[in-house]
C-alpha positions as CSV (number, residue, x, y, z in Angstrom):
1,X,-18.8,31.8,-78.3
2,X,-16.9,29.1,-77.5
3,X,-17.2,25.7,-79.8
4,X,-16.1,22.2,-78.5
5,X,-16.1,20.5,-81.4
6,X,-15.5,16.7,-80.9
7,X,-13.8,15.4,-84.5
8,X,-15.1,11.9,-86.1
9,X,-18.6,11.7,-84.1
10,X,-18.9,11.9,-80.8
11,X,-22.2,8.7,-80.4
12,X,-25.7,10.8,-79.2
13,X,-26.9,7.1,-78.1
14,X,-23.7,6.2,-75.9
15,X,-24.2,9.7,-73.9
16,X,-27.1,12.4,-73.6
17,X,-29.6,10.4,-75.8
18,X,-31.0,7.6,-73.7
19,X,-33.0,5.1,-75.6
20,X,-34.5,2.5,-73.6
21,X,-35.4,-0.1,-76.8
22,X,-31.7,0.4,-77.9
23,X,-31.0,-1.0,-74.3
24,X,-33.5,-3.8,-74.2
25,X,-33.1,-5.3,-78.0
26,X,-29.3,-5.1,-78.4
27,X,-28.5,-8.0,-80.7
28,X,-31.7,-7.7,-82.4
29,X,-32.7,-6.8,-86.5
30,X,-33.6,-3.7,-86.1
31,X,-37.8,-3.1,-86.9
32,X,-38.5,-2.4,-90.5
33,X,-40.3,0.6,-89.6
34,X,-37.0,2.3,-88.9
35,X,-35.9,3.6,-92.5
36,X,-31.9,2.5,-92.8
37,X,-30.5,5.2,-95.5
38,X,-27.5,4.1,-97.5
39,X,-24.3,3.8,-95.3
40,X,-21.3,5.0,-95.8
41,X,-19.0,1.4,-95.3
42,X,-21.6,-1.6,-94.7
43,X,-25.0,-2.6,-94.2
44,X,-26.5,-2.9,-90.7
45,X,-29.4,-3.8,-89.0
46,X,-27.9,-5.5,-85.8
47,X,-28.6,-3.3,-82.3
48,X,-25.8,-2.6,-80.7
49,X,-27.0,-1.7,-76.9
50,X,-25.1,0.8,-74.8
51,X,-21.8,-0.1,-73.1
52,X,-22.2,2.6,-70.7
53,X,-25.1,3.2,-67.9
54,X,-27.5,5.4,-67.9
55,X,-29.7,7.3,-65.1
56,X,-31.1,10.7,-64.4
57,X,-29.3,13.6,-63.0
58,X,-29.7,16.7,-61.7
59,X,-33.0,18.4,-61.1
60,X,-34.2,18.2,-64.1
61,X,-33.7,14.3,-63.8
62,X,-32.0,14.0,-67.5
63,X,-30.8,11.0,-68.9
64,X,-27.5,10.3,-69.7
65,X,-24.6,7.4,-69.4
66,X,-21.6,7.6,-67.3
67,X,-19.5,8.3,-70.3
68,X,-19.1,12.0,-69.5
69,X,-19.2,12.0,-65.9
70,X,-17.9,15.3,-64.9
71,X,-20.0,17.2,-67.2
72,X,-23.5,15.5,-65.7
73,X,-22.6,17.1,-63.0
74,X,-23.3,20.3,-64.9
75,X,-27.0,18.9,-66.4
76,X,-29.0,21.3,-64.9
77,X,-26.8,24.1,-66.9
78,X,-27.1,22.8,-70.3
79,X,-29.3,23.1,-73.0
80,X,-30.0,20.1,-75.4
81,X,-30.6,19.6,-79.0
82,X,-31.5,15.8,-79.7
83,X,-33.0,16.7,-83.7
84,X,-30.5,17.7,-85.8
85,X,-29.7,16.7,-88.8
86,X,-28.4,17.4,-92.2
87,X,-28.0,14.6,-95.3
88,X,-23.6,14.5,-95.3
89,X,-22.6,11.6,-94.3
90,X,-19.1,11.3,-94.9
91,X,-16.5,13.1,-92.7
92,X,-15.4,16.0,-94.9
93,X,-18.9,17.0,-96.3
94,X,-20.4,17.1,-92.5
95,X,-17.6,19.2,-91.0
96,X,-17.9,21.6,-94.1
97,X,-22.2,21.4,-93.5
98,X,-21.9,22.0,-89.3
99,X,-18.9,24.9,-89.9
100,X,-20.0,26.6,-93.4
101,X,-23.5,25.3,-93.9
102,X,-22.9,24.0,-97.4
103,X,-21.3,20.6,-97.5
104,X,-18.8,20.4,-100.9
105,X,-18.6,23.8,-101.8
106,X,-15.6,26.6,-100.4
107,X,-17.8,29.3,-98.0
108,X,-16.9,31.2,-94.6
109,X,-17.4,29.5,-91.7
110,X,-19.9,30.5,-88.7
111,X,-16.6,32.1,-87.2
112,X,-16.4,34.1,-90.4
113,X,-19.4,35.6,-90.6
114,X,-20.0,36.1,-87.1
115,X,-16.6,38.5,-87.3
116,X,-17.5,40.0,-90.6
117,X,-20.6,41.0,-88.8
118,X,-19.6,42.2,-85.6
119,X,-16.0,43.0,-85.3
120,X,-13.6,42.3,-83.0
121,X,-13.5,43.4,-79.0
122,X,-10.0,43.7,-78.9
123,X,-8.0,45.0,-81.4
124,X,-4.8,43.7,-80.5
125,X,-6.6,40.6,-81.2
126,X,-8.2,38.2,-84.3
127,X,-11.8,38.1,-83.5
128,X,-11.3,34.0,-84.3
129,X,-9.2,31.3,-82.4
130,X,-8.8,27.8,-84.2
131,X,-7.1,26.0,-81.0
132,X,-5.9,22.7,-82.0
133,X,-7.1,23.1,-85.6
134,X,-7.2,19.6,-87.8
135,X,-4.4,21.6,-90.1
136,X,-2.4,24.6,-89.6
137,X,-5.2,26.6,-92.0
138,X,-8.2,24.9,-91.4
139,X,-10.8,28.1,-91.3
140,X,-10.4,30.1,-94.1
141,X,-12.3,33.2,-94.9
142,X,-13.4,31.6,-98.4
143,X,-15.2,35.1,-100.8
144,X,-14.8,37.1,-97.7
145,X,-11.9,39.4,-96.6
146,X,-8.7,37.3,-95.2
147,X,-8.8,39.1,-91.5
148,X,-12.6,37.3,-91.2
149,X,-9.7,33.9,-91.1
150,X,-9.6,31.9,-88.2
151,X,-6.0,32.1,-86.5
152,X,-5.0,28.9,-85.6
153,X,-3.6,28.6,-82.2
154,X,-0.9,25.3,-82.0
155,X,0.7,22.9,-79.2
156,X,-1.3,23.7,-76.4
157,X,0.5,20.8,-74.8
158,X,3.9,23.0,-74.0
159,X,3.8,25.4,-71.0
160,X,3.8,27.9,-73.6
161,X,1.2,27.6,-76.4
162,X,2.2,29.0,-80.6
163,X,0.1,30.4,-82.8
164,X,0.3,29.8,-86.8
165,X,3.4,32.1,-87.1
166,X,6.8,31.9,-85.5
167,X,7.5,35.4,-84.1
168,X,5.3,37.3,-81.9
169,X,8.1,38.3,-80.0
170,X,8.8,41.4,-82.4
171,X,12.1,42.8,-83.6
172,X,15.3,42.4,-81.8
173,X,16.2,46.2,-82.9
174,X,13.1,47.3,-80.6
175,X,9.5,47.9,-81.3
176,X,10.0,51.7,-82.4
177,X,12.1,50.6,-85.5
178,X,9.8,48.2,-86.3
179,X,7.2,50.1,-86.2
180,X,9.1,52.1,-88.9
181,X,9.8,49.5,-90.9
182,X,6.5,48.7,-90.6
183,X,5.1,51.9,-91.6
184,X,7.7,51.8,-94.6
185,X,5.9,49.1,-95.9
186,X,2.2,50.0,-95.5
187,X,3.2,53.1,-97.3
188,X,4.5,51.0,-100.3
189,X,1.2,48.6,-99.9
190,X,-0.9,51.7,-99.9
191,X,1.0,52.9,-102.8
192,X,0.1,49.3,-104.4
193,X,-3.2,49.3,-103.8
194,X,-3.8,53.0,-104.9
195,X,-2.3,51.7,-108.4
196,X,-4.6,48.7,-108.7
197,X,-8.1,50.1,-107.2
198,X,-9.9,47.7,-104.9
199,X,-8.5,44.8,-104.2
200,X,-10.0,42.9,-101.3
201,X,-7.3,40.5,-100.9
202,X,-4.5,43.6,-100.4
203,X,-6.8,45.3,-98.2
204,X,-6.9,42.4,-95.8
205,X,-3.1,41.9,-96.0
206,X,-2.6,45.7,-94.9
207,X,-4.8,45.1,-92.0
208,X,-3.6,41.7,-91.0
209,X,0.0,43.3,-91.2
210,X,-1.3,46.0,-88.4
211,X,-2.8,43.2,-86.5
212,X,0.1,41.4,-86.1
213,X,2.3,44.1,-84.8
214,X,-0.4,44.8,-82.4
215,X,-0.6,41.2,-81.2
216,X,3.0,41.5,-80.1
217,X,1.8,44.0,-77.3
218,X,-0.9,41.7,-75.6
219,X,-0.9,37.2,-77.6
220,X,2.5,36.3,-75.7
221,X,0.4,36.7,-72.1
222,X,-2.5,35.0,-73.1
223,X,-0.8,32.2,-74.5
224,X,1.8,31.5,-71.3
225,X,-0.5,30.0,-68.6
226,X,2.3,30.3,-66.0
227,X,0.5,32.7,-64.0
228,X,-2.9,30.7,-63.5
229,X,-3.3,29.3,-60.1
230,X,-2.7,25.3,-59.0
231,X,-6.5,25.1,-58.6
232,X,-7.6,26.5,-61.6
233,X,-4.7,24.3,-63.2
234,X,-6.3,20.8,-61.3
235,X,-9.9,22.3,-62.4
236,X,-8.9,21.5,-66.0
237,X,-7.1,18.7,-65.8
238,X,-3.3,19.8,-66.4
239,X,-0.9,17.9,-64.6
240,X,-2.6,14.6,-65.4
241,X,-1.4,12.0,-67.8
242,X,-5.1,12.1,-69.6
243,X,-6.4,15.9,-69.8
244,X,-3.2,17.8,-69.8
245,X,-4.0,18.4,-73.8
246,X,-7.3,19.3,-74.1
247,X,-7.4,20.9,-70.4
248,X,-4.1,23.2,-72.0
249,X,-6.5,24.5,-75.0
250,X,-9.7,25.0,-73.2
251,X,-7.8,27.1,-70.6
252,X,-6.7,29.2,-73.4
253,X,-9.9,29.5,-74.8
254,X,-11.3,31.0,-70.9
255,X,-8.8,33.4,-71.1
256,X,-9.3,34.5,-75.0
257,X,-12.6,34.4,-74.2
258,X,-11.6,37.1,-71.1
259,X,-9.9,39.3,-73.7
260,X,-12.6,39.5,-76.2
261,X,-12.1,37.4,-78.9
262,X,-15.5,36.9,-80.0
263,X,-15.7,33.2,-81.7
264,X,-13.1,30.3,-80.4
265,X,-13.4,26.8,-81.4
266,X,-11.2,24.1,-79.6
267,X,-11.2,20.8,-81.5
268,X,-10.3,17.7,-79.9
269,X,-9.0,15.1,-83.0
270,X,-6.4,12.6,-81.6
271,X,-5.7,8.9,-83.0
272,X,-4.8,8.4,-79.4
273,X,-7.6,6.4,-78.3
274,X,-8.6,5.0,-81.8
275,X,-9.2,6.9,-85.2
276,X,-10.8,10.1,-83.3
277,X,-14.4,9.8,-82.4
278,X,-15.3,7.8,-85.2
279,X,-15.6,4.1,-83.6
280,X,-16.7,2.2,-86.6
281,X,-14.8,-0.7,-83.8
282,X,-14.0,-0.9,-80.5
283,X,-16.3,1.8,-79.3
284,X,-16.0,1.1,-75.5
285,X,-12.2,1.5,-75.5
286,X,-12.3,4.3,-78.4
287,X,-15.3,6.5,-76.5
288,X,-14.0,5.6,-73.5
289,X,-10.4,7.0,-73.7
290,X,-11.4,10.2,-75.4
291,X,-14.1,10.9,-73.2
292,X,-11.6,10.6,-70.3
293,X,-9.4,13.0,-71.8
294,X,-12.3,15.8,-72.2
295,X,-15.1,15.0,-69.6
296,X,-12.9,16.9,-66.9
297,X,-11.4,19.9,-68.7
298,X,-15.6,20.6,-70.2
299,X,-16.6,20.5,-66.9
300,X,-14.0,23.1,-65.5
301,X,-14.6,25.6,-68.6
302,X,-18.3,25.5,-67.2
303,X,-17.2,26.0,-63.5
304,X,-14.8,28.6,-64.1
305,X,-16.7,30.5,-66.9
306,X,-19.9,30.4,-64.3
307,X,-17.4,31.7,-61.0
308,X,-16.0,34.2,-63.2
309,X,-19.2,35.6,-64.5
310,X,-18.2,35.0,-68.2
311,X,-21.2,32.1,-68.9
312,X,-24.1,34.7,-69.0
313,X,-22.2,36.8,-71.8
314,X,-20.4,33.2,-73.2
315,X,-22.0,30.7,-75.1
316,X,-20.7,27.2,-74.7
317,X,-21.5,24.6,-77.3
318,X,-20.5,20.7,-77.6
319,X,-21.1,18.4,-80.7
320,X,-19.5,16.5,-83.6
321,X,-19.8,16.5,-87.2
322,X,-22.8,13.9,-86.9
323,X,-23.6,11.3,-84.3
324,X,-23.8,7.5,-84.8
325,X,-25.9,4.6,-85.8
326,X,-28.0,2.7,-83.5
327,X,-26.6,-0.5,-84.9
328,X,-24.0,-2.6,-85.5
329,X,-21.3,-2.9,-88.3
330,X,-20.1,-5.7,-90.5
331,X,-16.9,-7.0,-90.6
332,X,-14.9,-5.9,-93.5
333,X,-14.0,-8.8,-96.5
334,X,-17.2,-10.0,-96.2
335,X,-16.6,-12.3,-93.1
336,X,-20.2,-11.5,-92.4
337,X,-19.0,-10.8,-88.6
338,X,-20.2,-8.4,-86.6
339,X,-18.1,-5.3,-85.2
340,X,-18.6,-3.2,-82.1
341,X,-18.9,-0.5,-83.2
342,X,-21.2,2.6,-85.4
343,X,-21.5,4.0,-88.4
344,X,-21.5,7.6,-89.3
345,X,-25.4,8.7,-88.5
346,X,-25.9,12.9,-89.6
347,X,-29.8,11.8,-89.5
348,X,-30.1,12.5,-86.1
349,X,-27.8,13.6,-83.5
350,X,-27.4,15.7,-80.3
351,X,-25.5,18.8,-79.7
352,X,-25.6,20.7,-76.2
353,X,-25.0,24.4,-75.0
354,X,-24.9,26.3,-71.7
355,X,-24.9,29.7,-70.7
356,X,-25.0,32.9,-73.5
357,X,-28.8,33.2,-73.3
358,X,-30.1,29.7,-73.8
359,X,-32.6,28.3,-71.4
360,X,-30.6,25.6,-68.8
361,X,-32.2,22.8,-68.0
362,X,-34.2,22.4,-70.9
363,X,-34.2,19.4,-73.8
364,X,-35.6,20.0,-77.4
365,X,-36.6,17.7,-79.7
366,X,-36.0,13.7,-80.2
367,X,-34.7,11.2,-82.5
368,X,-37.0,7.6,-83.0
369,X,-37.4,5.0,-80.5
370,X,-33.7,3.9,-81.5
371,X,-31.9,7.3,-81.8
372,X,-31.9,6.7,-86.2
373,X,-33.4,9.7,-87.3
374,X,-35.0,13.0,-86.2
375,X,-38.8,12.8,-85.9
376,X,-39.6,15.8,-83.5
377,X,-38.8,19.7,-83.6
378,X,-36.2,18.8,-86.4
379,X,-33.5,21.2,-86.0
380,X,-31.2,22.0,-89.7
381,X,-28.0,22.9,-89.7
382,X,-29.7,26.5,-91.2
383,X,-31.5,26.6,-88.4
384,X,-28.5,25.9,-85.7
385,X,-26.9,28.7,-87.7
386,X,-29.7,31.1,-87.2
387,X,-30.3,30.5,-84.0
388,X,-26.4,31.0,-82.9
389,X,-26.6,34.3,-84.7
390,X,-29.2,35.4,-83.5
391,X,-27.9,34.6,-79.7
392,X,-25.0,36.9,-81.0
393,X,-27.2,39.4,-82.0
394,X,-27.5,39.4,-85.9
395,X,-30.3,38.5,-88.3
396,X,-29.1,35.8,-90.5
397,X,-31.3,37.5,-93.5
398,X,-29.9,40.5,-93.2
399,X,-25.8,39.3,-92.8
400,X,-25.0,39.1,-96.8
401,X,-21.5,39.8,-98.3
402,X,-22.1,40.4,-102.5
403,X,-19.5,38.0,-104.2
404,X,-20.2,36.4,-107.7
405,X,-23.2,38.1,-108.6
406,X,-25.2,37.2,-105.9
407,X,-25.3,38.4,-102.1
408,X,-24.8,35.2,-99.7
409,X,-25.5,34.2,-96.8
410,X,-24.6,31.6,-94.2
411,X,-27.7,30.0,-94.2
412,X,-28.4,30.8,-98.0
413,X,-32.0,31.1,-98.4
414,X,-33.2,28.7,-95.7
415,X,-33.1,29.0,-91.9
416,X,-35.6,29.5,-88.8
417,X,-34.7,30.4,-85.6
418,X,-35.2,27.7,-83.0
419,X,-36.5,30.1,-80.1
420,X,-38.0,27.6,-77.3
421,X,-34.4,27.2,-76.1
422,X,-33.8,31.0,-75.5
423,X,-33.7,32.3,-71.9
């Protein structure tokens, strides 16, 4: 599985979630029959229309803007969500609710569980890739085991990408010594943890310490990209001033995704163009210059995992934290002036997904006449979790881990899979 996750709020109304009202009463109150929750910086009302264009594509004739146009060319491969929601509507809380499920309080992430559950493919590798994480530990494993951790992969930008640590290179007095040393240690952690009974927490150090020896053998190859072709290179973008970054990490996550590792997200969160994704102003600009810095390298992961074969086995998904208000902002100080710009919106919002067994081509559910809320086949974060699960082949009431008393879950006691958009 393969996450794009777009940091700040990538706008459902400025791409895949055409409204034609928004369009047509752009500077207009918006009706009272549209419930406006409490917002996180300013009241609102004012429509703010689309700066982009919209018009079908593909077979199935979907709707979307120009904003991404590289990856409409791939329309009649994805699979659309355009009803979920959840009730966090500041920054932290929402990326805690899409990654954990929970929005204040410290739990494993999808990644997590999803390893906890099934293992690894490869052994000289984690199971979970954080490319371009927020911060250098960004995943953590929470009540579960500390191998379940998401590695964070770093600087995708160089020819030559790091991971969390500095040395994957091994010892300079040779590997069999170090595998000496190494097994001079183990014996003494063993020793430890023979003394002290179980202790979760030692148990994954021991195992992370054998995993990173391992790594040595087979990380430093995936992470060089020297050997990839020019036109794979040009397919994602690197070479070019815009999508050298982002086309860097989601090359790497093709070619973890070759090797096995079974969860990978690849976060694109640059002040670059603006603060992220979250355009509270200056959304044409902001939108703008981040989508031109992904649209191309999303739309080579999807050609080359589908010419490779990897896309039936591979599940692709794109989305944000939340999605954005239909409406306007006002200035701050109390001007009274209007900015051009959206607010944070987790009432309804759009996520898409391609290949891994989800039906292509097809759209489920719908936000109101003005993209506010979600008021058809309302899709919880619970259920998003369920549903990915179960695409990976676990029941989400049956994956517990016992911890405090209780046996959790991700989706604690709620959850339903969201089956018409399975294959």
């Amino acid at each position: 599985m393969i996450y794009i996750f777009l940091d700040g709020g990538v706008s459902h109304l400025d791409s895949f979630d055409y409204k034609p009202l928004l369009q047509r009463d752009g500077g207009k109150p918006l009706p009272k029959s549209i419930h406006t929750p409490k917002f996180t910086f300013a009241p609102q009302g004012t429509i703010l229309r689309s700066p982009w264009q919209f018009r079908r594509y593909g077979q199935t004739g979907k709707w979307a803007s120009n904003l991404f146009p590289h990856i409409n060319q791939h329309m009649d491969d994805l699979c659309f969500i355009h009803s979920l929601h959840h009730e966090n509507n500041d920054h932290f809380t929402a990326k805690n609710m899409i990654h954990t499920g929970v929005g204040r309080e410290v739990r494993p992430t999808l990644g997590s569980w999803l390893i906890y559950g099934l293992g690894s493919e490869n052994e000289n590798l984690p199971g979970y890739i954080d490319i371009l994480p927020d911060t250098p530990r960004s995943r953590p494993s929470a009540f579960l085991p500390a191998q379940f951790a998401g590695t964070p992969v770093l600087r995708p930008d160089k020819t030559k990408a790091t991971l969390a640590w500095d040395n994957l290179t091994g010892s300079k007095a040779g590997s069999d010594a170090q595998r000496r040393e190494l097994d001079l240690v183990q014996r003494m952690n063993r020793a430890h943890l023979s003394q002290r009974g179980e202790d979760a927490a030692l148990e994954a150090e021991i195992a992370n310490l054998e995993l990173a020896f391992r790594m040595q053998t087979e990380a430093p190859d995936i992470l060089s990209l020297q050997g990839e072709s020019e036109a794979t290179m040009a397919l994602y973008g690197i070479g070019e001033p815009n999508t050298t970054d982002f086309g860097r990490a989601l090359l790497l996550a093709r070619r973890f995704a070759e090797k096995g590792v079974r969860y990978i997200t690849v976060t694109h969160s640059t002040t670059k163009y603006g603060n992220l994704w979250d355009q509270h102003g200056d959304l044409f600009q902001g939108h703008g210059g981040n989508a031109r810095a992904v649209d191309l390298p999303i739309a080579g992961l999807l050609k080359d995992l589908q010419s490779r074969g990897l896309l039936d086995d591979t599940l692709v998904m794109f989305g944000s934290e939340f999605g954005r208000t239909p409406s306007f902002e006002y200035m701050d100080g109390g001007s009274g002036r209007l900015r051009n710009g959206r607010d944070h919106n987790p009432y309804g919002f759009t996520m898409w997904f391609a290949g891994g067994g989800v039906k292509a081509g097809h759209t489920h559910g719908a936000t109101d006449d003005y993209g506010y809320h979600a008021v058809s086949d309302k899709v919880s974060i619970h259920d998003l979790h369920a549903t990915l699960l179960y695409i990976m082949g676990l029941d989400h009431e049956q994956l517990t881990y016992a911890y405090a008393g209780r046996h959790f879950r991700l989706t604690d006691v709620f959850g339903q899979v969201v089956r018409p958009i399975l294959a």
